[in-house]
Structure formats: C-alpha cells, structure tokens
mmCIF file of the N, C-alpha and C atoms, coordinates in Angstrom:
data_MODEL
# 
_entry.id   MODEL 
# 
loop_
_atom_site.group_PDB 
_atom_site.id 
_atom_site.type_symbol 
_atom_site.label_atom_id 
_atom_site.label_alt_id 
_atom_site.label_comp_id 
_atom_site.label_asym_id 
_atom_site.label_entity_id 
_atom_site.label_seq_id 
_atom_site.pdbx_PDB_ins_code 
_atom_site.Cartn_x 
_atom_site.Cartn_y 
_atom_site.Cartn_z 
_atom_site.occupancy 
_atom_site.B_iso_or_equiv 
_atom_site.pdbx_formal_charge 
_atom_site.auth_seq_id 
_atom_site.auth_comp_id 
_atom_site.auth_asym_id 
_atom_site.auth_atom_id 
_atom_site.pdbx_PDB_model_num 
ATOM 1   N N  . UNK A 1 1  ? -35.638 123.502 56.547 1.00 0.00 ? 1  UNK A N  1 
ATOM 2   C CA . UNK A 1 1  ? -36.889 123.801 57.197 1.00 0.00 ? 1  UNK A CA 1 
ATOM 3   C C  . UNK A 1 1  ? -36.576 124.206 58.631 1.00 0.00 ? 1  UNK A C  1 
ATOM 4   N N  . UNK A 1 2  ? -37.348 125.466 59.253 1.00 0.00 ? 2  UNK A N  1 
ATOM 5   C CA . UNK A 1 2  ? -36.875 125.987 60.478 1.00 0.00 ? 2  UNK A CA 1 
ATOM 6   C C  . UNK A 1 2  ? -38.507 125.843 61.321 1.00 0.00 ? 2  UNK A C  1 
ATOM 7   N N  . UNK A 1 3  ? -38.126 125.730 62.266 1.00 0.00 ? 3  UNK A N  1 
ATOM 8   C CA . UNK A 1 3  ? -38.917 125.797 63.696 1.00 0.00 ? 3  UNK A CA 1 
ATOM 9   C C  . UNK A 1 3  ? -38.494 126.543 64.720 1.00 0.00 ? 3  UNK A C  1 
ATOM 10  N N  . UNK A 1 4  ? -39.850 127.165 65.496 1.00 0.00 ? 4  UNK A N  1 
ATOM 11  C CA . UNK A 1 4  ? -39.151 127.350 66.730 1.00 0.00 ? 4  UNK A CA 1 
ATOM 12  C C  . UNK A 1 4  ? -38.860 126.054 68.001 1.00 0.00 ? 4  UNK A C  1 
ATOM 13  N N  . UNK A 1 5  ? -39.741 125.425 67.479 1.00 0.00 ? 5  UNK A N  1 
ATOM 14  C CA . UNK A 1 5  ? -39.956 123.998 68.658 1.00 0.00 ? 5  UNK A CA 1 
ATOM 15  C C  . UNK A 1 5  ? -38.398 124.015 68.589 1.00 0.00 ? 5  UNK A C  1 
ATOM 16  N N  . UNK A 1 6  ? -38.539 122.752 70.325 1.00 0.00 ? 6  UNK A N  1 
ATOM 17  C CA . UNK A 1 6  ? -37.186 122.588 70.437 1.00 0.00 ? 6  UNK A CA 1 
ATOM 18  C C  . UNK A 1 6  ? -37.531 121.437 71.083 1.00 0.00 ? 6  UNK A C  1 
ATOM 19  N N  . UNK A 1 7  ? -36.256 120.149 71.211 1.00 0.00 ? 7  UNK A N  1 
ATOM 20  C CA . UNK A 1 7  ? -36.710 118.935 72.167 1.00 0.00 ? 7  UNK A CA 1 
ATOM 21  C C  . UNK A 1 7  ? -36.996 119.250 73.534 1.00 0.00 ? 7  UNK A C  1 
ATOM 22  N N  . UNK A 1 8  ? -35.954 120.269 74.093 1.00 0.00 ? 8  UNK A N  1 
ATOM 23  C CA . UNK A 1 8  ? -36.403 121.004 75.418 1.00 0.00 ? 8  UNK A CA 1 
ATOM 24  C C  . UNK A 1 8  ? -37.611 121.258 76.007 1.00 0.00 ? 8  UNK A C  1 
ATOM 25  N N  . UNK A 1 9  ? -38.485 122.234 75.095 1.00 0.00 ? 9  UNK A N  1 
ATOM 26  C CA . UNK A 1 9  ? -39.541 122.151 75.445 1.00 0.00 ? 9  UNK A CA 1 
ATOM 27  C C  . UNK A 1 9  ? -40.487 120.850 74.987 1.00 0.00 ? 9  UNK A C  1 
ATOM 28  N N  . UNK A 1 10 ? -39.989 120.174 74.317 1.00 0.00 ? 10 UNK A N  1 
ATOM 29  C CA . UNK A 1 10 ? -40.738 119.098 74.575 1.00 0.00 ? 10 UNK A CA 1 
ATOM 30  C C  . UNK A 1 10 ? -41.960 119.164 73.126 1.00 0.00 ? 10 UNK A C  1 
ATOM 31  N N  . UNK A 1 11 ? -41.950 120.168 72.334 1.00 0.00 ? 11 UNK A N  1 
ATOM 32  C CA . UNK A 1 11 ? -42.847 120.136 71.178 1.00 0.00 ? 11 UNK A CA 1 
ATOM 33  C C  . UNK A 1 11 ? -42.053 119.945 69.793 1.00 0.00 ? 11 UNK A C  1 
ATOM 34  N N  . UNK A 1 12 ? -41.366 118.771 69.950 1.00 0.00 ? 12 UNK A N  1 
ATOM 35  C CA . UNK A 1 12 ? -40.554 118.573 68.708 1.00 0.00 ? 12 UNK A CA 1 
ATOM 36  C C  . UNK A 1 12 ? -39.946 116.864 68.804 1.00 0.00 ? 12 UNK A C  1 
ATOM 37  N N  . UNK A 1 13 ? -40.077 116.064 68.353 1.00 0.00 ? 13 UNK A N  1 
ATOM 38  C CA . UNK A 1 13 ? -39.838 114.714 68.817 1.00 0.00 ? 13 UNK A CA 1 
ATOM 39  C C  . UNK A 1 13 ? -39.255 114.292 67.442 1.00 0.00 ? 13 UNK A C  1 
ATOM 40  N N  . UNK A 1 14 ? -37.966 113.100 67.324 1.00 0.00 ? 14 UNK A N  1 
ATOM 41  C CA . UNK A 1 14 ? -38.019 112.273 66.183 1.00 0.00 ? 14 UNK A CA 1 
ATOM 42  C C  . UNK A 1 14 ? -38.367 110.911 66.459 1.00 0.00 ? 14 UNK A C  1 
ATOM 43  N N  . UNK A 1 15 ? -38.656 110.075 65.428 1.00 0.00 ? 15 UNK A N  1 
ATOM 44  C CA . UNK A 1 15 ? -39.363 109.230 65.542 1.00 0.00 ? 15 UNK A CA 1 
ATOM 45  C C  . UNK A 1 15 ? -38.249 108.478 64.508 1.00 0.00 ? 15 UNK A C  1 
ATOM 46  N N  . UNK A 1 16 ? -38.112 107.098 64.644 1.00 0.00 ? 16 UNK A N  1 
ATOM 47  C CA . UNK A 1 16 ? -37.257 106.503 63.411 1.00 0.00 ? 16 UNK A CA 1 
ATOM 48  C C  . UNK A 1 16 ? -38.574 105.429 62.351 1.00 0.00 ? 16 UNK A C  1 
ATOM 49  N N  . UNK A 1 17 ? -38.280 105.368 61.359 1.00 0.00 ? 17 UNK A N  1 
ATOM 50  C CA . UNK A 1 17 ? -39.084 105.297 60.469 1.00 0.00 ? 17 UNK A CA 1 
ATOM 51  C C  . UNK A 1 17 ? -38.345 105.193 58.595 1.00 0.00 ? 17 UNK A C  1 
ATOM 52  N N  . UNK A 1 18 ? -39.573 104.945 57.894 1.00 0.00 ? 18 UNK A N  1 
ATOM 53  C CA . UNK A 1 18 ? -39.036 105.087 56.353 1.00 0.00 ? 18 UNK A CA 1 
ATOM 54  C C  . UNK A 1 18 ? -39.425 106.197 55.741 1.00 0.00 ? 18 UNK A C  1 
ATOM 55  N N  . UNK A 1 19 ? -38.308 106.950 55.035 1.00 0.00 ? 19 UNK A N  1 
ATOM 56  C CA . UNK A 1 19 ? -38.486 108.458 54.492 1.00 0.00 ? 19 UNK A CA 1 
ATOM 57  C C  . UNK A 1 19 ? -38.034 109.260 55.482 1.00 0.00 ? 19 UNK A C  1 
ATOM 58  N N  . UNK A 1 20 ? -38.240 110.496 54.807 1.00 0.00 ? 20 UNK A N  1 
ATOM 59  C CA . UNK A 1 20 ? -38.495 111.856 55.722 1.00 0.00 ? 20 UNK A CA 1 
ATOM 60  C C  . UNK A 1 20 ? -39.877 112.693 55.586 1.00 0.00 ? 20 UNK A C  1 
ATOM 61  N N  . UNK A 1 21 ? -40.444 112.612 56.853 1.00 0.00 ? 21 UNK A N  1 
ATOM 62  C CA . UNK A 1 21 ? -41.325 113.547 57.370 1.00 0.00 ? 21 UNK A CA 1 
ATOM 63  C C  . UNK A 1 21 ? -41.501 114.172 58.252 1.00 0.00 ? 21 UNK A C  1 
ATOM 64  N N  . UNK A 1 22 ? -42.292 115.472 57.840 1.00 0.00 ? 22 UNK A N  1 
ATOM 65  C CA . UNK A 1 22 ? -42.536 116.335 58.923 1.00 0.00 ? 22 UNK A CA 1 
ATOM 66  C C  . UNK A 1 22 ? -44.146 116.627 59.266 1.00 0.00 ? 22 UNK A C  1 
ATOM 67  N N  . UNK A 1 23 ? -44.435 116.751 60.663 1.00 0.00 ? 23 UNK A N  1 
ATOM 68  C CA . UNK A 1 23 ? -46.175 116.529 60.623 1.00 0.00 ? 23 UNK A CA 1 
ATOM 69  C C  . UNK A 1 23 ? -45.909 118.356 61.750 1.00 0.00 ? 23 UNK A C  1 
ATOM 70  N N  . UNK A 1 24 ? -46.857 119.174 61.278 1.00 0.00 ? 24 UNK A N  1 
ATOM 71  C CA . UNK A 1 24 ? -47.162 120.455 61.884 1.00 0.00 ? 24 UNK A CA 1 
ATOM 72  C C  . UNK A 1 24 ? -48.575 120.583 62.524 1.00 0.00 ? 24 UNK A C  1 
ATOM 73  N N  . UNK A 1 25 ? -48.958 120.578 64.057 1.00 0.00 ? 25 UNK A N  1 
ATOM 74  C CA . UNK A 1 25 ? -49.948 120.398 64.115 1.00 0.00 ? 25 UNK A CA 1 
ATOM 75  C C  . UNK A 1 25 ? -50.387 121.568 65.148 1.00 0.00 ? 25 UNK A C  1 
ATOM 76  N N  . UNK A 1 26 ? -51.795 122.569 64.723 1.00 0.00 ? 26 UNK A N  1 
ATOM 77  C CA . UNK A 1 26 ? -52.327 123.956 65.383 1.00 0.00 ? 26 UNK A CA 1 
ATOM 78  C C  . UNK A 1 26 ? -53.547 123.545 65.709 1.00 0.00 ? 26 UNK A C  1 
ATOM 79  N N  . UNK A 1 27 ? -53.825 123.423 67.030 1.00 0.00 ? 27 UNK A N  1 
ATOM 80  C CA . UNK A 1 27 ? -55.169 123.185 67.610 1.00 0.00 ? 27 UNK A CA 1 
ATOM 81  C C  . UNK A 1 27 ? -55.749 122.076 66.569 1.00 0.00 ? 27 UNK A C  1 
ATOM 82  N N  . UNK A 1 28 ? -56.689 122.381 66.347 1.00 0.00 ? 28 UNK A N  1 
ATOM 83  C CA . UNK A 1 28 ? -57.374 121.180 65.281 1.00 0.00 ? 28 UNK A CA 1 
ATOM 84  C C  . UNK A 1 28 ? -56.881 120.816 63.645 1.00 0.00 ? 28 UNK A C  1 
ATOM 85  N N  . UNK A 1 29 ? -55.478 121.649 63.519 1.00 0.00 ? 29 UNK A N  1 
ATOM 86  C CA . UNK A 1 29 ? -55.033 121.747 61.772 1.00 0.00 ? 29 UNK A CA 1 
ATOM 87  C C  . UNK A 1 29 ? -53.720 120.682 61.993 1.00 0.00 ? 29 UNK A C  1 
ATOM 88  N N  . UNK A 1 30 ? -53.826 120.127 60.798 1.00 0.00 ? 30 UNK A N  1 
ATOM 89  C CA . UNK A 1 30 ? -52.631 119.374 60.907 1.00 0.00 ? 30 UNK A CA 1 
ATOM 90  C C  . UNK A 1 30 ? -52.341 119.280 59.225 1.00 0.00 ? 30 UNK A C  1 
ATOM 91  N N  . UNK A 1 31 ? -50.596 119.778 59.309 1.00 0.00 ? 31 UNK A N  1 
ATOM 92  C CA . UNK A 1 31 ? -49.996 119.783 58.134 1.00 0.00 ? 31 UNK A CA 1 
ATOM 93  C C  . UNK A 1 31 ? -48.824 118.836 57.781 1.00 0.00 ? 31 UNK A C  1 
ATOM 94  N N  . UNK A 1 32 ? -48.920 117.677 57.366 1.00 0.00 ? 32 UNK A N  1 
ATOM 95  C CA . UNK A 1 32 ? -47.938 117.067 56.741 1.00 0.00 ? 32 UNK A CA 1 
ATOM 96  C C  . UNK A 1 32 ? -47.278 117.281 55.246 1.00 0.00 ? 32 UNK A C  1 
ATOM 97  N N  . UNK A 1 33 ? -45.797 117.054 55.802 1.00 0.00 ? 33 UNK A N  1 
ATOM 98  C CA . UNK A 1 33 ? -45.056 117.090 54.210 1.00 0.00 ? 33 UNK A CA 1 
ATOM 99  C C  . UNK A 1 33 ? -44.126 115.836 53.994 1.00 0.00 ? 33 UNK A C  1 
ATOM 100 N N  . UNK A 1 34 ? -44.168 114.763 53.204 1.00 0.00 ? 34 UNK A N  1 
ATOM 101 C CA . UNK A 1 34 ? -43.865 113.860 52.999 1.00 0.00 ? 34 UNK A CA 1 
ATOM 102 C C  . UNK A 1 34 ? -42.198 114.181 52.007 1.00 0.00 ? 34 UNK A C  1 
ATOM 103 N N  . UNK A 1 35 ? -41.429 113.795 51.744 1.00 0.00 ? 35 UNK A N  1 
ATOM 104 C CA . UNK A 1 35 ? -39.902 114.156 51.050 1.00 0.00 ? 35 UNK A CA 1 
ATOM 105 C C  . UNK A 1 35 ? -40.758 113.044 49.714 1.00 0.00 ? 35 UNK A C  1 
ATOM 106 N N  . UNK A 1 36 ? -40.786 113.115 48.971 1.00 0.00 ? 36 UNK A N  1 
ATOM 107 C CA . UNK A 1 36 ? -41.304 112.088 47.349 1.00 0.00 ? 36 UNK A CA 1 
ATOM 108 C C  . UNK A 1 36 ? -40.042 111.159 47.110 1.00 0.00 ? 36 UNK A C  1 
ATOM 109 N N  . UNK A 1 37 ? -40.276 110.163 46.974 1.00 0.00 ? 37 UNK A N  1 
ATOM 110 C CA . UNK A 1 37 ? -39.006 108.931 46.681 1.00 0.00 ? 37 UNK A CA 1 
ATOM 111 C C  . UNK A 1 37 ? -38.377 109.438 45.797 1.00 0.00 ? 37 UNK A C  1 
ATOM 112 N N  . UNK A 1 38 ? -38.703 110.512 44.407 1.00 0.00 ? 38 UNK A N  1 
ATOM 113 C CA . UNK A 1 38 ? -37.673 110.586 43.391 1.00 0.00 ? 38 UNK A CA 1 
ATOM 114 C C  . UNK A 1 38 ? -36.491 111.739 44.251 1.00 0.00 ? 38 UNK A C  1 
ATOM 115 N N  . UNK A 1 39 ? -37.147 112.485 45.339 1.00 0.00 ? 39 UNK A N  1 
ATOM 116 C CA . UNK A 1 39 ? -36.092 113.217 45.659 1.00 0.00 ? 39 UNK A CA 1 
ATOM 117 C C  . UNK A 1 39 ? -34.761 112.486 46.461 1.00 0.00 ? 39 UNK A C  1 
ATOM 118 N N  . UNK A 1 40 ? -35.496 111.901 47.336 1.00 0.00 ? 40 UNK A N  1 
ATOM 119 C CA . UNK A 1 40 ? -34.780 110.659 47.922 1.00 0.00 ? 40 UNK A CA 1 
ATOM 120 C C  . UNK A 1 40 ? -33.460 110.130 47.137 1.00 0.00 ? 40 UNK A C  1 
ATOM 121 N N  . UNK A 1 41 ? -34.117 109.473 46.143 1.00 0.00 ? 41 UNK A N  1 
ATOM 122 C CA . UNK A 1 41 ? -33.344 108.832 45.163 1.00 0.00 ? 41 UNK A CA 1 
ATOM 123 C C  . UNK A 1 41 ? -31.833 109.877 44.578 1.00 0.00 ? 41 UNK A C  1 
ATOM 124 N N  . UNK A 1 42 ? -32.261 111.035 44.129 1.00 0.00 ? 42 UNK A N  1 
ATOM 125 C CA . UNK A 1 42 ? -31.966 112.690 43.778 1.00 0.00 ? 42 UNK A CA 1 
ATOM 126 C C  . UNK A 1 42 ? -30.344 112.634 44.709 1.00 0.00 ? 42 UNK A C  1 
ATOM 127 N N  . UNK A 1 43 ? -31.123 112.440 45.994 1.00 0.00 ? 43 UNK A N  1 
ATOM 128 C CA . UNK A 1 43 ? -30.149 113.126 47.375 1.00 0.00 ? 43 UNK A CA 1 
ATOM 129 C C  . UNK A 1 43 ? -29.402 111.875 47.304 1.00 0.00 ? 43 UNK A C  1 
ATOM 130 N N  . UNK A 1 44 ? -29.727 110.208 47.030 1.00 0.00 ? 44 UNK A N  1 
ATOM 131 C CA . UNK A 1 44 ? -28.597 109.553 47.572 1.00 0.00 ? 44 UNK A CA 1 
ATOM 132 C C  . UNK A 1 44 ? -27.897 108.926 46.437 1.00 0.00 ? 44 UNK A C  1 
ATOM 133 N N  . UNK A 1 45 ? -27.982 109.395 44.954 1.00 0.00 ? 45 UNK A N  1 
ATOM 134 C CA . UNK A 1 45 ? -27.308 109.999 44.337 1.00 0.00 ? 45 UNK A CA 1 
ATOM 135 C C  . UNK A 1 45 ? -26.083 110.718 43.688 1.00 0.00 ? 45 UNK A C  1 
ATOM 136 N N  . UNK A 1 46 ? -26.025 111.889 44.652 1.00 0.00 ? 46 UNK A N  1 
ATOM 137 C CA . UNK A 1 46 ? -25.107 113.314 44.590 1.00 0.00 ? 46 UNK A CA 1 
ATOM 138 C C  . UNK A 1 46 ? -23.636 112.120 45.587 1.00 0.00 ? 46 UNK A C  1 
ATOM 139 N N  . UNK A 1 47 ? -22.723 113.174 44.819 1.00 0.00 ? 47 UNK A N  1 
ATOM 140 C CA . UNK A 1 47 ? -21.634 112.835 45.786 1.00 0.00 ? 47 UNK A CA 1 
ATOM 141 C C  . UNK A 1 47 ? -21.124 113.190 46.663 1.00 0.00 ? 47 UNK A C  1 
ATOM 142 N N  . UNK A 1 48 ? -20.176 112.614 47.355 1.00 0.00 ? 48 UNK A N  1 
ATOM 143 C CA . UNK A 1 48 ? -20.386 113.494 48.491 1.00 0.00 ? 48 UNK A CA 1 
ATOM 144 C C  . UNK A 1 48 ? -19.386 114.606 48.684 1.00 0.00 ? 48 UNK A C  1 
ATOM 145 N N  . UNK A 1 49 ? -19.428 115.598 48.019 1.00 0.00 ? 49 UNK A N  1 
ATOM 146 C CA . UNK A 1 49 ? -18.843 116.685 47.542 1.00 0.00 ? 49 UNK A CA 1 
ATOM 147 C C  . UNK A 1 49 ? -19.298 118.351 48.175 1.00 0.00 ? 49 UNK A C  1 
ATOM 148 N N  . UNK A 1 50 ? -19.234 119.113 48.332 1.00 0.00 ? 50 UNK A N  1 
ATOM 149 C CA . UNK A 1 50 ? -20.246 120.031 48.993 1.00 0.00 ? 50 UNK A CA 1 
ATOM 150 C C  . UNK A 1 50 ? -20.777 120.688 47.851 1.00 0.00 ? 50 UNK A C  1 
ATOM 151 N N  . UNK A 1 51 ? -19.861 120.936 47.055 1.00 0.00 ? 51 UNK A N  1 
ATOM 152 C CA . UNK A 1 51 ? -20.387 121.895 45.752 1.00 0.00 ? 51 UNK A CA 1 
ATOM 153 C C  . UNK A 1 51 ? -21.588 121.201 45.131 1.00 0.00 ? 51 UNK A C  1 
ATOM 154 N N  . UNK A 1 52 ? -21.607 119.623 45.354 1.00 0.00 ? 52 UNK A N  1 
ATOM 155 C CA . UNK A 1 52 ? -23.145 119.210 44.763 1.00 0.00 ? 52 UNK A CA 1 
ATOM 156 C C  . UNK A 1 52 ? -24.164 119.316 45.314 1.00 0.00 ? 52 UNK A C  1 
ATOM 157 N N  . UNK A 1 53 ? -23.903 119.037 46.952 1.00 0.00 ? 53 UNK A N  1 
ATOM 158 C CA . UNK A 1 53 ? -25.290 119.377 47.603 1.00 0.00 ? 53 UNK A CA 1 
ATOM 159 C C  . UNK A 1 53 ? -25.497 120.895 47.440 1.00 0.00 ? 53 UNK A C  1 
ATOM 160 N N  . UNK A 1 54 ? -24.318 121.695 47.622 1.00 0.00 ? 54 UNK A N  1 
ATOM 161 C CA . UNK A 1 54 ? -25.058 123.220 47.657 1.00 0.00 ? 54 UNK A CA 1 
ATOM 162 C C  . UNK A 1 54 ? -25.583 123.569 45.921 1.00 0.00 ? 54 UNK A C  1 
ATOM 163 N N  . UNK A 1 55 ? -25.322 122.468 45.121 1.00 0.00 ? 55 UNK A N  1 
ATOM 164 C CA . UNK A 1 55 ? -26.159 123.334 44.017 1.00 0.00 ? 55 UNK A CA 1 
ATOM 165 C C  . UNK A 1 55 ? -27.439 122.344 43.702 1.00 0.00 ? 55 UNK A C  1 
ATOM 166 N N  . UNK A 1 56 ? -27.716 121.581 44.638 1.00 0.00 ? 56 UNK A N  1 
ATOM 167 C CA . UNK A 1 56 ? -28.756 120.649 44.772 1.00 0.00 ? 56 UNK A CA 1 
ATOM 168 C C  . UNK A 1 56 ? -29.584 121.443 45.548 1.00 0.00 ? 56 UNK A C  1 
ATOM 169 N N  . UNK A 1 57 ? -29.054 121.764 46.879 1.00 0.00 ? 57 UNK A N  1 
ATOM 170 C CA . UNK A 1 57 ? -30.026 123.274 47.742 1.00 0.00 ? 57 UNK A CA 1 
ATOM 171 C C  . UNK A 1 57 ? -30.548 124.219 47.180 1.00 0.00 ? 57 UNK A C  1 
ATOM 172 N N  . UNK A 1 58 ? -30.357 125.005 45.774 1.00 0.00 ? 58 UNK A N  1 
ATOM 173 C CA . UNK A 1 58 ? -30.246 125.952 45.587 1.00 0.00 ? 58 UNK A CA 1 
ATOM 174 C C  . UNK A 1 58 ? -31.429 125.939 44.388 1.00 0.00 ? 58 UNK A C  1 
ATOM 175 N N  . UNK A 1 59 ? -31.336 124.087 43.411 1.00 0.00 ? 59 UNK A N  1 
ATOM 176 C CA . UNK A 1 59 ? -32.086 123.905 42.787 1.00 0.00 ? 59 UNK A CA 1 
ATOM 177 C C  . UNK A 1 59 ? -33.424 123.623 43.762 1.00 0.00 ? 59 UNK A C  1 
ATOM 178 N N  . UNK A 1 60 ? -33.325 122.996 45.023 1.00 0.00 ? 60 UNK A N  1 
ATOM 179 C CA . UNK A 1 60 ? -34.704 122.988 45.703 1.00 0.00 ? 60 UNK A CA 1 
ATOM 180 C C  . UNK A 1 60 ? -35.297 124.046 45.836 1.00 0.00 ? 60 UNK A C  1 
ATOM 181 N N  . UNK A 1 61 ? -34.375 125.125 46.362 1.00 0.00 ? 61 UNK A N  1 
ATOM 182 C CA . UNK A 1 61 ? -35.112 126.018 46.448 1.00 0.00 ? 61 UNK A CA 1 
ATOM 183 C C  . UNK A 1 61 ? -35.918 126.853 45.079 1.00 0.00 ? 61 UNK A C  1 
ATOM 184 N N  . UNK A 1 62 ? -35.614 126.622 43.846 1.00 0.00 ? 62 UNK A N  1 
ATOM 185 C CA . UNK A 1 62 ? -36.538 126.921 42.823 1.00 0.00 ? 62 UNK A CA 1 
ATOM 186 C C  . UNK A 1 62 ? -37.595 126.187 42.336 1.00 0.00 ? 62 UNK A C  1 
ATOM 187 N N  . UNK A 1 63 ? -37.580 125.131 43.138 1.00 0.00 ? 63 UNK A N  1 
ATOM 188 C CA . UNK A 1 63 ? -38.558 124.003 42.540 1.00 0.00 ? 63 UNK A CA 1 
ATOM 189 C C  . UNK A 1 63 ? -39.493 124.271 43.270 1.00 0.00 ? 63 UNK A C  1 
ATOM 190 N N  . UNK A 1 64 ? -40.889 124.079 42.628 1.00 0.00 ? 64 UNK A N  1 
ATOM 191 C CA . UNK A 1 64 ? -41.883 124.470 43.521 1.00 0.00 ? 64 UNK A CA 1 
ATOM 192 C C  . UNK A 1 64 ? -42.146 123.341 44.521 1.00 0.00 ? 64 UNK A C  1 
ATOM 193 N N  . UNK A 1 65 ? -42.711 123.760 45.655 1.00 0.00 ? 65 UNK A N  1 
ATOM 194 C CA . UNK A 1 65 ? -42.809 122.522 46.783 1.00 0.00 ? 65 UNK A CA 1 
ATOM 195 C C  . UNK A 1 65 ? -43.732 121.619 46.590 1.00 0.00 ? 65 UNK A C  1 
ATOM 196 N N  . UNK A 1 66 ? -44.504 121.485 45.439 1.00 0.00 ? 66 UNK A N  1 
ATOM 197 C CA . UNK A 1 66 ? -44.820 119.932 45.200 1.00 0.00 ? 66 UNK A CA 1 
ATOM 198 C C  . UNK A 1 66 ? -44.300 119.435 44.508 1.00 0.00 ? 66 UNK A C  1 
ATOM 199 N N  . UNK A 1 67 ? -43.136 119.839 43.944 1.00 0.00 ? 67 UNK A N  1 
ATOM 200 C CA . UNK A 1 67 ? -42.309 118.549 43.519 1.00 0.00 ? 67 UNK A CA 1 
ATOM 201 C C  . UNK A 1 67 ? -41.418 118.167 44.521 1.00 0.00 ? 67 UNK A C  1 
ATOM 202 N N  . UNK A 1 68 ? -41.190 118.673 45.349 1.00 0.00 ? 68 UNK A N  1 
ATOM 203 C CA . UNK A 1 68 ? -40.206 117.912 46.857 1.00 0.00 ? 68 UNK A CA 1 
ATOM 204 C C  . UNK A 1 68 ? -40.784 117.419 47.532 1.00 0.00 ? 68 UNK A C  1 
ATOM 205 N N  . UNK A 1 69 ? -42.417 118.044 48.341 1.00 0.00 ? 69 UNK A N  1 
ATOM 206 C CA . UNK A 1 69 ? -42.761 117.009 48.941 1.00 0.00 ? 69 UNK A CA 1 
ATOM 207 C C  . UNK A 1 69 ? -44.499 116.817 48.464 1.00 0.00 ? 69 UNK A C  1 
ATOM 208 N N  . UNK A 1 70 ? -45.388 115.560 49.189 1.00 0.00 ? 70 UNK A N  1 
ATOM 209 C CA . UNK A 1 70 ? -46.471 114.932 49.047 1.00 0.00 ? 70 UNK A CA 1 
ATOM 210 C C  . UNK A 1 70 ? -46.640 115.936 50.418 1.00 0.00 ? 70 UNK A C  1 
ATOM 211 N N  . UNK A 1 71 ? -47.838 116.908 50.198 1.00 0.00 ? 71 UNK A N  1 
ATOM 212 C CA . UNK A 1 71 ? -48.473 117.744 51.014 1.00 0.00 ? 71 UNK A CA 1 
ATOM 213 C C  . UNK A 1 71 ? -49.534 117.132 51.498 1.00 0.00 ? 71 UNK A C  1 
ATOM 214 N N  . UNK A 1 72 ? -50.239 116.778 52.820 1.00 0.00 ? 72 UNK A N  1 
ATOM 215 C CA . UNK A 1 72 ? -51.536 116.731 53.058 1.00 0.00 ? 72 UNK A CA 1 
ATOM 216 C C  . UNK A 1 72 ? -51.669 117.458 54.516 1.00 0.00 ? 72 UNK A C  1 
ATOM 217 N N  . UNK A 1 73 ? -52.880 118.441 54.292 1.00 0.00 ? 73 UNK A N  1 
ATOM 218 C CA . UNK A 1 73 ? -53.846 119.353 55.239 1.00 0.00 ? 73 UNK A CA 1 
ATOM 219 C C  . UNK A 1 73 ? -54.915 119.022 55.774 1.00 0.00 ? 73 UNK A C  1 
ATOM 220 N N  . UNK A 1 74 ? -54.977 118.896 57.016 1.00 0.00 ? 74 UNK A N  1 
ATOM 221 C CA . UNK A 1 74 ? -56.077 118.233 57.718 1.00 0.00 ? 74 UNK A CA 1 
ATOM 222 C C  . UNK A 1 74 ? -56.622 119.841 58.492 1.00 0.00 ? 74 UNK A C  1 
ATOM 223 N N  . UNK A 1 75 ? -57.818 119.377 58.008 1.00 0.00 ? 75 UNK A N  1 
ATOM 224 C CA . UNK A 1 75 ? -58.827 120.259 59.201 1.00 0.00 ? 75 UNK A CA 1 
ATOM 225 C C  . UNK A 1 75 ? -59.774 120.134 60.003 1.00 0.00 ? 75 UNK A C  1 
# 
C-alpha cells in the first residue's frame, strides 16, 4: 500500500496496537482497512524464505480486497 503522506510532514503517524491497520481520512470521509485474522494467521505461517512471501504477494494481489481486509467507510 502506497501514500504520499510522509512522517515529515506530519500526515502519517504509527500507533502500536493489535493487527494491522490503516485509517484514510478526506475532510469529512474516513476510510478504514482492517488486515482479517485469517490473513494474519496466512503471513505468520509462510517461511521465512523469499520465494514464499513473493508468491504470497502475488496471490494477494489476485484476491479480491475483501478477503484481505474488513473495509469500513465513513461519511
């Protein structure tokens, strides 16, 4: 996942916590994407090999994005 934010400017922060998330927020819209525990599970899993994560990358990228993450859109 790419951004332009940067910590520099100051519109990009991590936070420590359980899971992985990302929260996107435009004037009054706010988009969260939650990572789903089975992927979790998926990623810690794999070994630690590169050829598995890159054909683990490659399967994300065909999977449609609600099976990777729990989407919610605020308006």
């Amino acid at each position: 996942m790419a951004s332009v934010c940067t910590y520099g400017k100051r519109n990009i922060f991590l936070e420590e916590g359980k899971g992985l998330h990302v929260t996107f927020k435009k004037e009054d819209k706010v988009l969260s994407l939650v990572l789903k525990k089975e992927v979790i599970e998926e990623m810690n899993s794999l070994p630690d090999v590169e050829e598995a994560w890159e054909a683990l990358a490659k399967d994300f990228y065909k999977r449609d994005i609600k099976k990777i993450f729990q989407i919610t859109i605020q308006k």
